[in-house]
N, CA, C and O atoms as CSV, one atom per row, in Angstrom:
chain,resi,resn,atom,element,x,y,z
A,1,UNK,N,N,102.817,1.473,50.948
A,1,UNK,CA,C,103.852,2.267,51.593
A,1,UNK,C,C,103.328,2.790,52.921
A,1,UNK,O,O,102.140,2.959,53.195
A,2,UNK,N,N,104.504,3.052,53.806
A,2,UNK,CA,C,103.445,3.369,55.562
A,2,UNK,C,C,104.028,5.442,55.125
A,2,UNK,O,O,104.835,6.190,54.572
A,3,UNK,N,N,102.871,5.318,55.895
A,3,UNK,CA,C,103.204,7.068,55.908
A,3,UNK,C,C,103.985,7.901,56.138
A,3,UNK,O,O,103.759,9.083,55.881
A,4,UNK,N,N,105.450,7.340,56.855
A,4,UNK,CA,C,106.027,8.103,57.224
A,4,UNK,C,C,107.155,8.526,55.903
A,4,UNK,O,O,107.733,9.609,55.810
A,5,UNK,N,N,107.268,7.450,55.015
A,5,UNK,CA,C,108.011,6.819,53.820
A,5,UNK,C,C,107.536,7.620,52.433
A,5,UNK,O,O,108.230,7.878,51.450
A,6,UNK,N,N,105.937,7.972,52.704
A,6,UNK,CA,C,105.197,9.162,51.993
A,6,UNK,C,C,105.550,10.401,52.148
A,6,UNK,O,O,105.908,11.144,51.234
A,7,UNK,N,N,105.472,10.669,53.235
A,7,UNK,CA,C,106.000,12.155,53.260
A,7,UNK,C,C,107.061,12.272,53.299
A,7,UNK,O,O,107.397,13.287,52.688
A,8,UNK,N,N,108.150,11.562,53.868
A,8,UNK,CA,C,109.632,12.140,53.495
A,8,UNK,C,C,109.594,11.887,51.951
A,8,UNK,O,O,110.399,12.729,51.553
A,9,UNK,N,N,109.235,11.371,51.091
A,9,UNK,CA,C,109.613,11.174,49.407
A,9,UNK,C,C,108.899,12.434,49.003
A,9,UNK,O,O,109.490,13.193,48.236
A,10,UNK,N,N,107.375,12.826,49.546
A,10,UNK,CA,C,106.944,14.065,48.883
A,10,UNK,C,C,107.625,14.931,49.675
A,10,UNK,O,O,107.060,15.929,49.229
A,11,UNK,N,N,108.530,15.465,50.652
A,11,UNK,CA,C,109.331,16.174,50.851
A,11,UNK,C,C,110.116,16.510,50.744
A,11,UNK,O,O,110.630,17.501,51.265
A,12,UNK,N,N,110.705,15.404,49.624
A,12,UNK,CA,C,112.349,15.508,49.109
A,12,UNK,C,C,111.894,15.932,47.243
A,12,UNK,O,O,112.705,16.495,46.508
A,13,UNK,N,N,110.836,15.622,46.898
A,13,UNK,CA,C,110.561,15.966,45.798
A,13,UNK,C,C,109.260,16.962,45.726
A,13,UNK,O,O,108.447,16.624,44.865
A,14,UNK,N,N,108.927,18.118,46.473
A,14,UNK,CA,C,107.816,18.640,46.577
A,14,UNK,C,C,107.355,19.612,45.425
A,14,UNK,O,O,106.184,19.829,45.116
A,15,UNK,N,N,108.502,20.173,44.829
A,15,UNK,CA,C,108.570,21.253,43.473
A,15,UNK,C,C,108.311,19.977,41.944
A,15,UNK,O,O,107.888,20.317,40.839
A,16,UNK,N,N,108.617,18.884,42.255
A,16,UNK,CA,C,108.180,18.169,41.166
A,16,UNK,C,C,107.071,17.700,41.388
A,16,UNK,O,O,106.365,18.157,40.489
A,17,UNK,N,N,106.504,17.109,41.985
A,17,UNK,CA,C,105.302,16.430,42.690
A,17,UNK,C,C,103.989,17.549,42.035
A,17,UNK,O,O,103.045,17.209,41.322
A,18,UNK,N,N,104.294,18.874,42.523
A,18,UNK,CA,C,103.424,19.786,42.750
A,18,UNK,C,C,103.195,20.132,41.378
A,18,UNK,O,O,102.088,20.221,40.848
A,19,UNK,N,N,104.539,20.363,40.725
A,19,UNK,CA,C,104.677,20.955,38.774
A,19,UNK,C,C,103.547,20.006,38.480
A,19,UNK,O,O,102.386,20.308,38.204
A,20,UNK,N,N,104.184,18.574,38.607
A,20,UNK,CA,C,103.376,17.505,37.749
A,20,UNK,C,C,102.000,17.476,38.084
A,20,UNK,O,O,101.302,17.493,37.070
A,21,UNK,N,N,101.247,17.433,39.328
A,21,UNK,CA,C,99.771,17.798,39.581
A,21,UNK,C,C,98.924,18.944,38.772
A,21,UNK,O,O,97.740,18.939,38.434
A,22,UNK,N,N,100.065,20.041,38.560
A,22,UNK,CA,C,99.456,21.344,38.331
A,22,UNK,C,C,99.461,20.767,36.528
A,22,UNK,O,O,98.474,20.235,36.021
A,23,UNK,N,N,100.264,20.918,36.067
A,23,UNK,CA,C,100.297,20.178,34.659
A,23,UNK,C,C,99.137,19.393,34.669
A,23,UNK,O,O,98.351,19.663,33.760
A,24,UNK,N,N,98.859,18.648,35.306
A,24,UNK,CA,C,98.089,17.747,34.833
A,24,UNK,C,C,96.962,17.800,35.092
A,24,UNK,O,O,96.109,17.026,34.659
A,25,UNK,N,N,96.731,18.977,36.045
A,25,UNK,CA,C,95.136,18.979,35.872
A,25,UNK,C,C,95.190,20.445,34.821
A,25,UNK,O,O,94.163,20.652,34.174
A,26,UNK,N,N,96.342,21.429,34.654
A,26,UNK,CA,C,95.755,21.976,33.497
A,26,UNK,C,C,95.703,21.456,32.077
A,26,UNK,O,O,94.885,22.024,31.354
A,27,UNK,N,N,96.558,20.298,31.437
A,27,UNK,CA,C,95.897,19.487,30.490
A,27,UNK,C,C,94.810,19.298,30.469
A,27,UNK,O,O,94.109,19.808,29.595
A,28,UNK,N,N,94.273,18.443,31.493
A,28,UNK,CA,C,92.719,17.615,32.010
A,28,UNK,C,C,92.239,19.187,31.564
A,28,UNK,O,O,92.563,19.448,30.406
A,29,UNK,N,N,91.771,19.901,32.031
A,29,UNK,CA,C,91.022,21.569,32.037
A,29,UNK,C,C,90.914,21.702,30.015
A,29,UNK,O,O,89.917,21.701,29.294
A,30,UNK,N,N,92.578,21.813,29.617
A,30,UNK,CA,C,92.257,22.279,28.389
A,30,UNK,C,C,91.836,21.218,27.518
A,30,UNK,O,O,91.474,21.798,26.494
A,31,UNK,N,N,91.682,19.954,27.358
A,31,UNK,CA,C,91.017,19.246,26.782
A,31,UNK,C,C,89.827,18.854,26.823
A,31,UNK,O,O,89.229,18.166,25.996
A,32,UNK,N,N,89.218,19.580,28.442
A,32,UNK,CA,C,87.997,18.934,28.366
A,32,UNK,C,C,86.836,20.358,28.075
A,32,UNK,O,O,85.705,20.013,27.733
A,33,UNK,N,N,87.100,21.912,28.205
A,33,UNK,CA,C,86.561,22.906,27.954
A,33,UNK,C,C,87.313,23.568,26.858
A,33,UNK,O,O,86.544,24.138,26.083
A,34,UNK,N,N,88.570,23.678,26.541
A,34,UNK,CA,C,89.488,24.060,25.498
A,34,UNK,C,C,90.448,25.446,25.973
A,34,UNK,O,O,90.698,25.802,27.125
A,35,UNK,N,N,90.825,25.994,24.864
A,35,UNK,CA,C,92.262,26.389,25.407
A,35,UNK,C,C,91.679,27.837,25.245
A,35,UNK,O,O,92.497,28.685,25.602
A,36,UNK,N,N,90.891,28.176,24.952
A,36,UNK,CA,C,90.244,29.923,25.358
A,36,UNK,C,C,89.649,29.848,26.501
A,36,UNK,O,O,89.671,30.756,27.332
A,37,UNK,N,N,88.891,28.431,26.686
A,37,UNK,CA,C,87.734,28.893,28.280
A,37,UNK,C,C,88.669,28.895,29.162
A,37,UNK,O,O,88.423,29.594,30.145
A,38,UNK,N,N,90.080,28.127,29.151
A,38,UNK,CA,C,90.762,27.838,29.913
A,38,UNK,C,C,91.691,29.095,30.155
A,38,UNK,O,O,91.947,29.291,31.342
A,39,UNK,N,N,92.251,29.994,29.237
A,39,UNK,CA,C,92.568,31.147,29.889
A,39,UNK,C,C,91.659,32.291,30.429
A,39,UNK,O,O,92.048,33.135,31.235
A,40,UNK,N,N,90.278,32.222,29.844
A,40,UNK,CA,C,89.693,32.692,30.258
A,40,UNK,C,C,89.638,32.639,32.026
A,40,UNK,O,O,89.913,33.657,32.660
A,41,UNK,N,N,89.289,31.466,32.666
A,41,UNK,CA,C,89.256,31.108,33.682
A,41,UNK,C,C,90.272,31.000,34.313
A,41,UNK,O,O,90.038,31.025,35.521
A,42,UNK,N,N,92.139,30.801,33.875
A,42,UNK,CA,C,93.263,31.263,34.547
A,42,UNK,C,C,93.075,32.991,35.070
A,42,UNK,O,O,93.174,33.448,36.208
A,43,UNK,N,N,92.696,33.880,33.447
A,43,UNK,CA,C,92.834,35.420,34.048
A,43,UNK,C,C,91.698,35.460,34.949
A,43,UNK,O,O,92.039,36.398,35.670
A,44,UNK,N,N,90.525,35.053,35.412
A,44,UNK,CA,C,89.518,35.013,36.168
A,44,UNK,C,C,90.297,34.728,37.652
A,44,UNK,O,O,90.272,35.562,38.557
A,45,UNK,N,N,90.967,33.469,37.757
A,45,UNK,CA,C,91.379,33.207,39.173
A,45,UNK,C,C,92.795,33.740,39.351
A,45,UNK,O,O,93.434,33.550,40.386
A,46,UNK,N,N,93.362,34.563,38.070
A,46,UNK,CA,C,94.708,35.607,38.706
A,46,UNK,C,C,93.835,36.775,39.078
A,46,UNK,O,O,94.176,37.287,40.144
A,47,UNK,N,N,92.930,37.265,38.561
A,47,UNK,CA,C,92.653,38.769,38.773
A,47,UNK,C,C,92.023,38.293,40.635
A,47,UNK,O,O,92.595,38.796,41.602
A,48,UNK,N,N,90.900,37.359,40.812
A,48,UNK,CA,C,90.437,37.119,42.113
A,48,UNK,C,C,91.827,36.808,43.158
A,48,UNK,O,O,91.802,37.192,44.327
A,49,UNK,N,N,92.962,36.107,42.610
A,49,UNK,CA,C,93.736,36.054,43.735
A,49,UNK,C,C,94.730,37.406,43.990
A,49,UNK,O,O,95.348,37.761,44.994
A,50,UNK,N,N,94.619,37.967,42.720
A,50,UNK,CA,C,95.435,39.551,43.250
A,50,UNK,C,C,94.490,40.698,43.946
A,50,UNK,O,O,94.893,41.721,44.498
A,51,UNK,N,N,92.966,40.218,43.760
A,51,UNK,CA,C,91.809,41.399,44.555
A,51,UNK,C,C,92.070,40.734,45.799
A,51,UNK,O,O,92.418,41.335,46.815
A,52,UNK,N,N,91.867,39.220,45.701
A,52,UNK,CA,C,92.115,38.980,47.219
A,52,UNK,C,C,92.954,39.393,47.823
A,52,UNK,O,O,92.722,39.845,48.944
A,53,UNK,N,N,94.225,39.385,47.296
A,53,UNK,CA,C,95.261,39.662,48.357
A,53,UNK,C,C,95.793,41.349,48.697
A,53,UNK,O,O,96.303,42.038,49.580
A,54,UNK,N,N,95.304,41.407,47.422
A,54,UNK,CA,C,94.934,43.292,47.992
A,54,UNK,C,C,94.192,43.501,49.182
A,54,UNK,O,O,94.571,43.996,50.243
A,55,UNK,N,N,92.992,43.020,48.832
A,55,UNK,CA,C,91.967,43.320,50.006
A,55,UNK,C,C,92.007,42.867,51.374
A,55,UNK,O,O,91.264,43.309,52.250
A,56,UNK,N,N,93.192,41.671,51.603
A,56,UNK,CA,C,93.763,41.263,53.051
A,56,UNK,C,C,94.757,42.396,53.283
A,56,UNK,O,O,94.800,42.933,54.390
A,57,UNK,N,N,95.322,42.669,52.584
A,57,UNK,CA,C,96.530,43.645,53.260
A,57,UNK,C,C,95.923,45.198,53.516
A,57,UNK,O,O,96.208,45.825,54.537
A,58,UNK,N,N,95.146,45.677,52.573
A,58,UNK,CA,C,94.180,46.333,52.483
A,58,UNK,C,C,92.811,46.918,52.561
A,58,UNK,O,O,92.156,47.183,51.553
A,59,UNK,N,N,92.315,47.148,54.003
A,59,UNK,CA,C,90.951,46.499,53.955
A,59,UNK,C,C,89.983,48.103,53.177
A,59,UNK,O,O,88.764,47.939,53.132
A,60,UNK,N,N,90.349,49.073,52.797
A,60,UNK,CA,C,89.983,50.097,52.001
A,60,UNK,C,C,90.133,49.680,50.428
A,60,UNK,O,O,89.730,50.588,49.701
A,61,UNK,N,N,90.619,48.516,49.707
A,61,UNK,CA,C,90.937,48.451,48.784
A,61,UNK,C,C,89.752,48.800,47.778
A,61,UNK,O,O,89.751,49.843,47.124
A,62,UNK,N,N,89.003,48.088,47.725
A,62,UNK,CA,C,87.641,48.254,47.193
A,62,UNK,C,C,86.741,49.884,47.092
A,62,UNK,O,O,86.003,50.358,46.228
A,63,UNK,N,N,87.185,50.345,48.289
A,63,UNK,CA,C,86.610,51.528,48.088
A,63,UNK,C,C,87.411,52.699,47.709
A,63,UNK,O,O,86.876,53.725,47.290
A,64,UNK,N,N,89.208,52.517,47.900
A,64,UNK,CA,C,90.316,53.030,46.957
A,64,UNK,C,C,89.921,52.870,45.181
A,64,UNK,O,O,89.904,53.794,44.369
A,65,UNK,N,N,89.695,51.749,44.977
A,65,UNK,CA,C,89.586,51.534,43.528
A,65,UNK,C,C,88.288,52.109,43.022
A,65,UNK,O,O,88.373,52.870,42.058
A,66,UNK,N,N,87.181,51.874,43.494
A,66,UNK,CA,C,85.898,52.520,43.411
A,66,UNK,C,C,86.343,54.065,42.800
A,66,UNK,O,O,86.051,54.414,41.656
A,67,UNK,N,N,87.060,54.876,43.713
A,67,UNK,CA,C,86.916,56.152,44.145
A,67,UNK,C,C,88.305,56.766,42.968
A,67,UNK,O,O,88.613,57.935,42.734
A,68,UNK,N,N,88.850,55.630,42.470
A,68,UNK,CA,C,89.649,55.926,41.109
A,68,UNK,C,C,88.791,55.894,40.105
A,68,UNK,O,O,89.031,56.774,39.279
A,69,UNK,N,N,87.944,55.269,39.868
A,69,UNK,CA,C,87.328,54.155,38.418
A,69,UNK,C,C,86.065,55.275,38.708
A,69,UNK,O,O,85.960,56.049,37.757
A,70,UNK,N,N,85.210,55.502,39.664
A,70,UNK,CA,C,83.911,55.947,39.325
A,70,UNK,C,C,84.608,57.396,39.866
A,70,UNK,O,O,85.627,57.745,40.461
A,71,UNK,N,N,83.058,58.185,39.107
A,71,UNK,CA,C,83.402,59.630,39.912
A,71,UNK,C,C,83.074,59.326,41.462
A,71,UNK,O,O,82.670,58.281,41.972
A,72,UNK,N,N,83.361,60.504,42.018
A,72,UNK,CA,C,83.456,60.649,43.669
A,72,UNK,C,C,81.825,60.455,43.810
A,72,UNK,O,O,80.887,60.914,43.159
A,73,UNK,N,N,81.880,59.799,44.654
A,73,UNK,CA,C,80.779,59.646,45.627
A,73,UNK,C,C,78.965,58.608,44.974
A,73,UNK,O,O,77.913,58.300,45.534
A,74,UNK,N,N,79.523,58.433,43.605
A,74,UNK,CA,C,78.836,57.884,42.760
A,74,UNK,C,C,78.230,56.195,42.852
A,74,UNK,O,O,77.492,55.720,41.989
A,75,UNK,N,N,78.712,55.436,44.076
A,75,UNK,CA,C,78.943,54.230,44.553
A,75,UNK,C,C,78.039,54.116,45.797
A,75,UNK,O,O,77.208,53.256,46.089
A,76,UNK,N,N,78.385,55.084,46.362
A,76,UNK,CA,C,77.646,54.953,48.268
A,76,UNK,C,C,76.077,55.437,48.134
A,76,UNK,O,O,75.353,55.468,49.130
């Protein structure tokens, strides 16, 4: 197929294309480590992509949360 014929088809189908990749490498994941390491490692890369995106919008985030969780001044 020439390329231009590629991307208009993955552009007309991009929400299926993408489901089916994601499916299929989380099958591949839970069959090959199993289905605890594997949520284990989903809540691992939700909690890192919600610190991340705290911490872009937020650049105090880290030391907001610190200053909830530990007593005052107990960190620095």
């Amino acid at each position: 197929m020439n390329k231009e014929k590629l991307l208009e088809f993955y552009n007309l189908h991009r929400g299926g294309i993408n489901g089916a990749l994601v499916g299929f490498a989380a099958a591949t994941v839970i069959l090959l480590i199993g289905i605890f390491k594997t949520l284990f490692l989903a809540i691992c890369i939700g909690t890192g992509y919600y610190v991340g995106k705290r911490l872009s919008e937020d650049k105090d985030y880290i030391k907001n949360l610190l200053d909830r969780v530990l007593p005052p001044g107990s960190y620095r």
